[in-house]
C-alpha positions as CSV (number, residue, x, y, z in Angstrom):
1,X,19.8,1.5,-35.1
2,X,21.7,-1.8,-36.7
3,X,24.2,-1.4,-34.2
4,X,21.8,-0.6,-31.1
5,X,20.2,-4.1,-31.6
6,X,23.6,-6.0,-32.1
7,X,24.4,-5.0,-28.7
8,X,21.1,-5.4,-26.7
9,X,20.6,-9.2,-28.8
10,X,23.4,-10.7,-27.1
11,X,22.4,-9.3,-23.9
12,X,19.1,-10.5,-23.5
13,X,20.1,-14.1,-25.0
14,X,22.9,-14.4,-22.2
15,X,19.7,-13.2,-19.8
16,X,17.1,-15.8,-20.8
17,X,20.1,-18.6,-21.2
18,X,20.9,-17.3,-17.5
19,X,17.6,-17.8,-16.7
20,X,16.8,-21.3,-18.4
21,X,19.9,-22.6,-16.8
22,X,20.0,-21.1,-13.2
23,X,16.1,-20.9,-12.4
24,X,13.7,-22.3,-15.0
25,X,15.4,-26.1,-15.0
26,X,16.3,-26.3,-11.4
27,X,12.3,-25.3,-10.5
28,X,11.1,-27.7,-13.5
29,X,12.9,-30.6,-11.5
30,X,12.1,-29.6,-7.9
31,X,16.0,-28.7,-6.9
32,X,18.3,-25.4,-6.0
33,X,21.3,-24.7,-7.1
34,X,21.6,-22.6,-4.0
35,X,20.9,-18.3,-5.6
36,X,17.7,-18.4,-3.4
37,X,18.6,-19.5,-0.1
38,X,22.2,-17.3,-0.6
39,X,20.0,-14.3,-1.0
40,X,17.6,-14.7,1.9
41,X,21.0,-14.9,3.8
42,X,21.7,-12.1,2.9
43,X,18.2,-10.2,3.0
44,X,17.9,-11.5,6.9
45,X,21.3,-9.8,7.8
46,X,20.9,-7.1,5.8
47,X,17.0,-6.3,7.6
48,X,18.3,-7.8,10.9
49,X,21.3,-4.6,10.8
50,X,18.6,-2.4,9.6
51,X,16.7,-3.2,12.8
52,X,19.5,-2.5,15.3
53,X,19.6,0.5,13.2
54,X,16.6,1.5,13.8
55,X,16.2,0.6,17.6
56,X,19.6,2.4,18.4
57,X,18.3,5.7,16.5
58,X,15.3,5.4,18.6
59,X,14.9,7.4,21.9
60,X,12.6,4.9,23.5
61,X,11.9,1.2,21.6
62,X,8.4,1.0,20.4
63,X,7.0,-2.6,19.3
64,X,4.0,-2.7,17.2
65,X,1.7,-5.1,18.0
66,X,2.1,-8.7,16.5
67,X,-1.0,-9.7,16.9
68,X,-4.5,-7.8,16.6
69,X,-5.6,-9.5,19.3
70,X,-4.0,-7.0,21.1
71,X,-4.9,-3.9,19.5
72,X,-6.9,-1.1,21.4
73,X,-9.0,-2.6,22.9
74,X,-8.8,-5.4,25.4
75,X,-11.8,-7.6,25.4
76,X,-13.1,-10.3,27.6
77,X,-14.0,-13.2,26.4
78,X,-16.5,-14.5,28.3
79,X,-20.3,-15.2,26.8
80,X,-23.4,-12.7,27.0
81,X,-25.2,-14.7,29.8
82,X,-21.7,-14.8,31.7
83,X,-20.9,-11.4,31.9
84,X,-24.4,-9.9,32.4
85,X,-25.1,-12.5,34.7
86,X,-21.5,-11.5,36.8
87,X,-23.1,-7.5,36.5
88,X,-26.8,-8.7,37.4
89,X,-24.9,-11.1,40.9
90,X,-26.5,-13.6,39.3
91,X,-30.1,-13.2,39.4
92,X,-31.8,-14.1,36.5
93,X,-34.9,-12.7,35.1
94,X,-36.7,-9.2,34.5
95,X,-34.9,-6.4,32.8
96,X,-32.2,-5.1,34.9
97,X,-30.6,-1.4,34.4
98,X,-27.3,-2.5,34.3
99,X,-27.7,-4.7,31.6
100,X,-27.7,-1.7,29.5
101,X,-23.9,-1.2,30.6
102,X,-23.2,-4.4,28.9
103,X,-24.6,-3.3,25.3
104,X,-22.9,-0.1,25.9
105,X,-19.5,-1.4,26.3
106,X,-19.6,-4.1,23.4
107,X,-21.1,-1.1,20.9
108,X,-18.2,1.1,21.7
109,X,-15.7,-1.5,21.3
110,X,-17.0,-1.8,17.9
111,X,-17.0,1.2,17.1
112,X,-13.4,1.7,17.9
113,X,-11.8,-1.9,17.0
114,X,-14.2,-4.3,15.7
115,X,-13.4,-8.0,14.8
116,X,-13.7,-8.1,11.5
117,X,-12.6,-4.6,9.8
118,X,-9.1,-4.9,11.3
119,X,-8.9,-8.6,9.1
120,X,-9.0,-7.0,6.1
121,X,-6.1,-4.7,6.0
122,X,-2.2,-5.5,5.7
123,X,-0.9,-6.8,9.2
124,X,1.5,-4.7,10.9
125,X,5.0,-6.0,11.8
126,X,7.6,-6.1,14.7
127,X,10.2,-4.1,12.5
128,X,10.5,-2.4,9.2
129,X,11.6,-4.0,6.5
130,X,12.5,-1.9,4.6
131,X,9.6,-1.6,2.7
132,X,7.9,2.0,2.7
133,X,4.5,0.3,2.3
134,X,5.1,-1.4,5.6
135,X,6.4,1.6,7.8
136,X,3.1,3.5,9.1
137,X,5.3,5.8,10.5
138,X,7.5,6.6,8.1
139,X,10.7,9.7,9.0
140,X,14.0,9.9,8.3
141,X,16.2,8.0,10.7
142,X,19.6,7.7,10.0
143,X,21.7,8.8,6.6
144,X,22.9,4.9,6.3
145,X,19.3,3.7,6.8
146,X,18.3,5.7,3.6
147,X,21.2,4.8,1.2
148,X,20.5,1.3,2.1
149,X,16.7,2.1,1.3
150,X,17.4,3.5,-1.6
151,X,19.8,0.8,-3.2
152,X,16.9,-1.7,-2.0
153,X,14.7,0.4,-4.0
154,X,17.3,0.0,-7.4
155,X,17.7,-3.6,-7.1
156,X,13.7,-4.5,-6.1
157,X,12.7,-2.4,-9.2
158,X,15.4,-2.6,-11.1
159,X,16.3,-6.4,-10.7
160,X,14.0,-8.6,-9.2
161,X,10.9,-7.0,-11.1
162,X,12.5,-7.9,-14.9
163,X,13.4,-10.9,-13.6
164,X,10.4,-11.8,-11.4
165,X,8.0,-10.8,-14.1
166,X,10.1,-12.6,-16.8
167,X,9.8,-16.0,-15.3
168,X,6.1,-15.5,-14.7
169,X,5.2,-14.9,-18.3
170,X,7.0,-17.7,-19.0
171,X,5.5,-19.9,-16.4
172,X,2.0,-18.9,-17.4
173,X,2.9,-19.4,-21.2
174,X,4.3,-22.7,-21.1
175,X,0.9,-23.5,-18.6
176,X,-1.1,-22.8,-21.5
177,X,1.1,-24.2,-24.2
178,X,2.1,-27.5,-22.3
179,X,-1.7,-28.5,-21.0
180,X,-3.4,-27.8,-24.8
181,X,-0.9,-29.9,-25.9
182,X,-1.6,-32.6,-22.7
183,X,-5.3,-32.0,-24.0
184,X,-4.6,-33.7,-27.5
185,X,-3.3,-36.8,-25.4
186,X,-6.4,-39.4,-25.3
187,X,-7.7,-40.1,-21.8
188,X,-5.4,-42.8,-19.7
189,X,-2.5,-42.7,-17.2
190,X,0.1,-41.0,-19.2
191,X,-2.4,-37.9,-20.0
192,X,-2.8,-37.9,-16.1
193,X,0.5,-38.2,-15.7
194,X,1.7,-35.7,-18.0
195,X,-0.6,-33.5,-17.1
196,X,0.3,-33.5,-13.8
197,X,4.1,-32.8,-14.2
198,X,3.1,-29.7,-16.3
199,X,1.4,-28.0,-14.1
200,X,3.8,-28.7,-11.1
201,X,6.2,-27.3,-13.6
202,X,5.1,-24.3,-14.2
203,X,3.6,-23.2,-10.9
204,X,7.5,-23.9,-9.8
205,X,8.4,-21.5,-11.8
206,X,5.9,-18.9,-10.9
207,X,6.9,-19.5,-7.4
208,X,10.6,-18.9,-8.7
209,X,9.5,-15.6,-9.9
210,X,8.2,-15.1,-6.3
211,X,11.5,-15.6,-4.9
212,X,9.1,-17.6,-2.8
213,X,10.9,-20.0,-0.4
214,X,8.4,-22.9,1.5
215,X,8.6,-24.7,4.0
216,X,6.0,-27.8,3.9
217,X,5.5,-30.0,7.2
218,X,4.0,-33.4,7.5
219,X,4.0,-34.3,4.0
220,X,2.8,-37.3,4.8
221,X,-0.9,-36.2,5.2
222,X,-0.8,-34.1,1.3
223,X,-4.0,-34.7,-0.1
224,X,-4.8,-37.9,-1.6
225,X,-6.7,-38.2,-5.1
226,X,-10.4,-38.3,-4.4
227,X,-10.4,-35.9,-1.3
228,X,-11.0,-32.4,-0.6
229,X,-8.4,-29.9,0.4
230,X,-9.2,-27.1,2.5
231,X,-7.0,-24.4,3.7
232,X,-7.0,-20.9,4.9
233,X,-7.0,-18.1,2.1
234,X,-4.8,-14.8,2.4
235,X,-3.6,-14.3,-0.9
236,X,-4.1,-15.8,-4.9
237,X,-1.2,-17.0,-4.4
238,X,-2.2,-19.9,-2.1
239,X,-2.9,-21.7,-5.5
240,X,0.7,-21.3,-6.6
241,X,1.8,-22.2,-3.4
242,X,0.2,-25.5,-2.8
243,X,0.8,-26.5,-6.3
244,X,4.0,-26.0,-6.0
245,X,4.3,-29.4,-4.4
246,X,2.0,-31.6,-5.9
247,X,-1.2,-31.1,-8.6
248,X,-4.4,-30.2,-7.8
249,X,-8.3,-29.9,-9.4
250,X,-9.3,-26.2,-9.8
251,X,-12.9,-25.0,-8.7
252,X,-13.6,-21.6,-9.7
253,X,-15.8,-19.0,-11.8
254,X,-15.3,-19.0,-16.1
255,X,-13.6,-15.3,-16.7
256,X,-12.7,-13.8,-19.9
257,X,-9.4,-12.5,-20.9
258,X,-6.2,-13.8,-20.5
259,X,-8.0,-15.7,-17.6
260,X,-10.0,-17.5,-19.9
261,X,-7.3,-18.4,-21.7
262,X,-5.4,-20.4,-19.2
263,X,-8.7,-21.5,-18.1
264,X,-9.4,-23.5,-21.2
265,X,-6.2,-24.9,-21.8
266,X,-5.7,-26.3,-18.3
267,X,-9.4,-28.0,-18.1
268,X,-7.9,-29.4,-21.8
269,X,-5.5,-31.2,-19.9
270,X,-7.0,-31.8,-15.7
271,X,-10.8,-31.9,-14.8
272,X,-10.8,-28.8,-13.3
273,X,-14.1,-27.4,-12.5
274,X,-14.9,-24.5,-14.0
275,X,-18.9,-22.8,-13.8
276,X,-20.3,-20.4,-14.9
277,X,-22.0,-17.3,-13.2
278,X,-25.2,-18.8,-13.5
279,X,-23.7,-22.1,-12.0
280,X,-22.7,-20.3,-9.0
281,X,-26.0,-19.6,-8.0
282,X,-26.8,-23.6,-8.2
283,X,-25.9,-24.5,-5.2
284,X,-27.3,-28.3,-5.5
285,X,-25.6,-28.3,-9.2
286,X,-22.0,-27.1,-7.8
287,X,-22.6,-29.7,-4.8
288,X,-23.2,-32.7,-7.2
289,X,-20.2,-31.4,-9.4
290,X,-18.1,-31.5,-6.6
291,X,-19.5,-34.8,-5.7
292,X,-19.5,-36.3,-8.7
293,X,-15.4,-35.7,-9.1
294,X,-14.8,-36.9,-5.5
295,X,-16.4,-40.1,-5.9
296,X,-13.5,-40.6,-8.9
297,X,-10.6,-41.7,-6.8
298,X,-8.7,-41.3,-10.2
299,X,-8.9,-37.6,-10.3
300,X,-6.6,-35.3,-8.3
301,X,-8.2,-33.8,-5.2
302,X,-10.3,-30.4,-5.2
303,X,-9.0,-27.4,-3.9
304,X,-11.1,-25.1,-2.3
305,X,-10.6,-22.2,-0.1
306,X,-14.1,-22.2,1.9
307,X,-13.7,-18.7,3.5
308,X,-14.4,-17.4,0.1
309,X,-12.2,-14.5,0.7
310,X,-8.8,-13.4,1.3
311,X,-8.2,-12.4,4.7
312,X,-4.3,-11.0,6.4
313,X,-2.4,-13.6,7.8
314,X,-3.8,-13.5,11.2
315,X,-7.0,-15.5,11.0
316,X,-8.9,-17.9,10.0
317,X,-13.0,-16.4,9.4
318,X,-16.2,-18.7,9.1
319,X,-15.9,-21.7,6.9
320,X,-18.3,-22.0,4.2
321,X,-20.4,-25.4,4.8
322,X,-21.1,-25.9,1.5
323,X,-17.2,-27.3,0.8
324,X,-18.1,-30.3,3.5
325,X,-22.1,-31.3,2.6
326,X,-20.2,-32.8,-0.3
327,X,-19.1,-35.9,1.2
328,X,-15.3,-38.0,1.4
329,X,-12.0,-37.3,3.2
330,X,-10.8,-33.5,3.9
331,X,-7.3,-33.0,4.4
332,X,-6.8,-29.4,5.8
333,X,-4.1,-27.9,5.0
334,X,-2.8,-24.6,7.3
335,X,-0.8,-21.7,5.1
336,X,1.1,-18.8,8.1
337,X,3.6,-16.2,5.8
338,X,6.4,-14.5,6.9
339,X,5.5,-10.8,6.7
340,X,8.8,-9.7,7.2
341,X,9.7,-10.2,3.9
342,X,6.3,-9.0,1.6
343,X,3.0,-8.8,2.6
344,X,0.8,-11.8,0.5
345,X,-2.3,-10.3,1.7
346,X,-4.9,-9.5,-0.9
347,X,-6.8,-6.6,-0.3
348,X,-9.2,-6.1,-2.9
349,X,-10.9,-3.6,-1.9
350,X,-7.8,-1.5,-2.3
351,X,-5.6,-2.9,-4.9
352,X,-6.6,-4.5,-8.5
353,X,-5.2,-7.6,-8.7
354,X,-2.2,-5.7,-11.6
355,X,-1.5,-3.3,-8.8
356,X,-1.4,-6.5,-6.1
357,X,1.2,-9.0,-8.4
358,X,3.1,-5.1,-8.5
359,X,3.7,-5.5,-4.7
360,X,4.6,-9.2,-4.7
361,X,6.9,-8.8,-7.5
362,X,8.4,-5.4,-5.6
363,X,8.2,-6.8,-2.5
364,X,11.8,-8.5,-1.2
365,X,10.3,-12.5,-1.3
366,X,7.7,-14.7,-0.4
367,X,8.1,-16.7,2.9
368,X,5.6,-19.0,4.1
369,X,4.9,-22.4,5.9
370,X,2.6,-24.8,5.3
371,X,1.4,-27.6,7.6
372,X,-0.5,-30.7,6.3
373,X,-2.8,-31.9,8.8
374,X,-4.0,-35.2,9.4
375,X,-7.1,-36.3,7.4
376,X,-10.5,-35.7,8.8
377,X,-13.8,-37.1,8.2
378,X,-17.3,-35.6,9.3
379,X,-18.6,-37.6,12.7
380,X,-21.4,-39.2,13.2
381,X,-24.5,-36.7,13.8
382,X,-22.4,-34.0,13.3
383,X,-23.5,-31.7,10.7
384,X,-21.5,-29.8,8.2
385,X,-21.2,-26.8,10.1
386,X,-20.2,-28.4,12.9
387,X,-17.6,-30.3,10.8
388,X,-16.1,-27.4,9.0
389,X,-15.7,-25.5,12.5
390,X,-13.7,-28.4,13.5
391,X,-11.7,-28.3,10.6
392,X,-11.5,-24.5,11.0
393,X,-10.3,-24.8,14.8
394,X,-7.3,-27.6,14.0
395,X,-6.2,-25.1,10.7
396,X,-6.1,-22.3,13.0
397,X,-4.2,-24.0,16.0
398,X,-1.7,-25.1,13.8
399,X,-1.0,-21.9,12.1
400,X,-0.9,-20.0,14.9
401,X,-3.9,-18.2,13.9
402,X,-6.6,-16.2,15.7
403,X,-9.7,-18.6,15.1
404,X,-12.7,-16.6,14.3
405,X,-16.8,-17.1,14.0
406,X,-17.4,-14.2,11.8
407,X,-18.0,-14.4,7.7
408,X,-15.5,-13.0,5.4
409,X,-18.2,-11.8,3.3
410,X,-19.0,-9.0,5.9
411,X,-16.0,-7.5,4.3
412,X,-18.4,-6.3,1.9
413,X,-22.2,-6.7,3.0
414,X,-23.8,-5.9,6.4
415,X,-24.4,-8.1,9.3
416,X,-27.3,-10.8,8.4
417,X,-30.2,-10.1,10.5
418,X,-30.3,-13.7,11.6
419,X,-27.5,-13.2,13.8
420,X,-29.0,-10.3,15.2
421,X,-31.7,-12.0,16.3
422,X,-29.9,-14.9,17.9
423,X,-28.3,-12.5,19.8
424,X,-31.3,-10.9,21.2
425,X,-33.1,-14.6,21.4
426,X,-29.8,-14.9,24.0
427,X,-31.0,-12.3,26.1
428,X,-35.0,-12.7,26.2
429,X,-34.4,-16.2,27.4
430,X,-32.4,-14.6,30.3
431,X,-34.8,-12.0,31.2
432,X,-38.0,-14.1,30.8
433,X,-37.0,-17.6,30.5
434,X,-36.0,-20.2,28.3
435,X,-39.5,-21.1,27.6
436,X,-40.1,-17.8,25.8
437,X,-39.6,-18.9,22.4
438,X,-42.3,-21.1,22.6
């Protein structure tokens, strides 16, 4: 047994010295010594073979779908009054017949491809990467095509895992160590500062144990202290992403556990703000928390995420007003991955969130851009769901992102009744006028 350990010892000190020295110092300080962008080199070629690989096995080239846009059904986009109106020749009033053609035709395309459903599960891609999860048509194709499968298997699970999972317990731990510390430091500019580089830090780290490689546009419009940044959520991730490049206030639920944990130490250190379950359901309380810590132009700005859920990469779903009755400067920030490389999507419905870091740390890396958009502030008489829209729209344009009225939360409650009934308000004041509400 005495001479099993005096041979693993050494090994997994030349490991973790590897490790401090080629990855953890390099992502403390922001730089690369190069190992990341030589291996997404070499991924691309590798998948881009694969791909000619593939399309040469093939009898005829099939192309999924890039975008669900375009998916079974092909929908026209024009308005209720538009298209019944178009069916009717343009005579309004009185029930007409054919207006039941209408309802017909928007129920079955429902039924087969709704809106909403399809933005909740993993986005399909032009090619296979190699990935079984991603192939939803998986056969054999070629004898190559499997080896090279199967060694991407050996070194995903047999390499990157340790190593991913390695660098993300350390990240978390020295999160936790380094901000209680922080949290001893009395309140002034070198606690802020301090505080601030820790957390950058470590979320560097974590996004080393990603192999996450991100490209950040217009850095010129980041946040500023004392505003609000919103941005469209597809995976928990996002957090570790945006950190990555500068620090950030927290706004979330209190959990238990290891969550907890880092919880407490990081509030130690940063006014994040944490509430309780009860809290949540305070929405004037959480508004004047919010309020209260945008009106310090000291403190870093809020993050918030005001879909409220995760949703695949291809769309951006109803803002949440709540995130823009608070007041100040929002600077939207629009996050597009690469799904070529690992889905970031967060399907909770299907996967805990153990089985979902599993994936990302399996998967072959984490590519994404993100765009930092020019500052915005709420016009006059416009309200904040006219605001947030706005914001909505410009983080969807610039993402290249299907820019959607529906509410993430139908991915797990029904339709609210109130939009049934503005749909059916739509069509009484066509059949008996727009004086029938009255």
């Amino acid at each position: 047994m005495g001479g099993f350990w005096a041979a693993v010892v050494p090994v997994l000190q030349m490991f973790f010295l590897s490790l401090l020295l080629l990855i953890m110092l390099p992502a403390m300080f922001g730089f690369s010594l190069g190992i990341t962008e030589t291996y997404m080199k070499i991924l691309i070629k590798t998948l881009k073979w694969a791909t000619l690989r593939i399309q040469k096995s093939s009898k005829e080239e099939e192309t999924l779908k890039h975008s669900s846009s375009n998916g079974l059904i092909q929908r026209d986009d024009s308005s209720l009054e538009k298209e019944i109106g178009e069916r009717r020749g343009n005579r309004r009033g009185d029930f007409a017949l054919s207006d039941v053609f209408y309802f017909s035709k928007k129920g079955i395309e429902s039924i087969v491809e709704d809106e909403v459903t399809q933005r909740f599960s993993s986005e399909e891609l032009v090619s296979w990467n190699l990935l079984t999860r991603t192939n939803n048509n998986f056969h054999y194709i070629s004898l190559r095509l499997t080896i090279l499968w199967g060694v991407g298997v050996i070194v995903r699970y047999g390499i990157l895992l340790p190593l991913r999972v390695s660098l993300a317990a350390i990240g978390l731990s020295w999160l936790v160590i380094g901000t209680t510390v922080v949290g001893f430091i009395p309140n002034c500019w070198l606690k802020d500062w301090l505080s601030e580089l820790v957390h950058v830090m470590c979320y560097r780290i974590c996004a080393r144990g990603l192999s996450a490689t991100i490209h950040y546009h217009n850095r010129e419009n980041k946040p500023k202290k004392g505003g609000i940044c919103v941005a469209n959520h597809t995976s928990p991730i996002d957090v570790v992403i945006l950190a990555n490049d500068g620090g950030y206030a927290m706004v979330g639920q209190v959990h238990g556990g290891l969550m907890g944990v880092v919880q407490r130490a990081m509030v130690r250190a940063c006014p994040h703000i944490w509430f309780e379950r009860a809290e949540m359901k305070d929405r004037h309380l959480v508004t004047q928390r919010l309020r209260d810590h945008v009106n310090d132009k000291k403190k870093l700005p809020i993050l918030i995420f005001p879909e409220g859920t995760c949703i695949n990469n291809t769309s951006v779903m109803m803002f949440k007003k709540g995130s823009f009755e608070i007041g100040g400067t929002i600077y939207p920030v629009a996050i597009k991955y690469d799904p070529q490389f690992g889905d970031a999507f967060w399907n909770s419905a299907k996967y805990n969130m153990v089985s979902y870091l599993l994936r990302m740390m399996t998967s072959w890396a984490i590519v994404c851009n993100v765009w930092y958009l020019p500052p915005m502030t709420q016009k006059e008489g416009e309200d904040a769901v006219q605001f947030a829209n706005r914001v909505k729209s410009a983080i969807a344009q610039q993402g290249g992102l299907v820019d959607l009225s529906w509410d993430g939360g139908l991915k797990r409650a029904k339709v609210k009744d109130t939009f049934k009934q503005e749909q059916q308000k739509k069509y009484s004041c066509m059949v008996v006028g727009d004086d029938s509400s009255e």
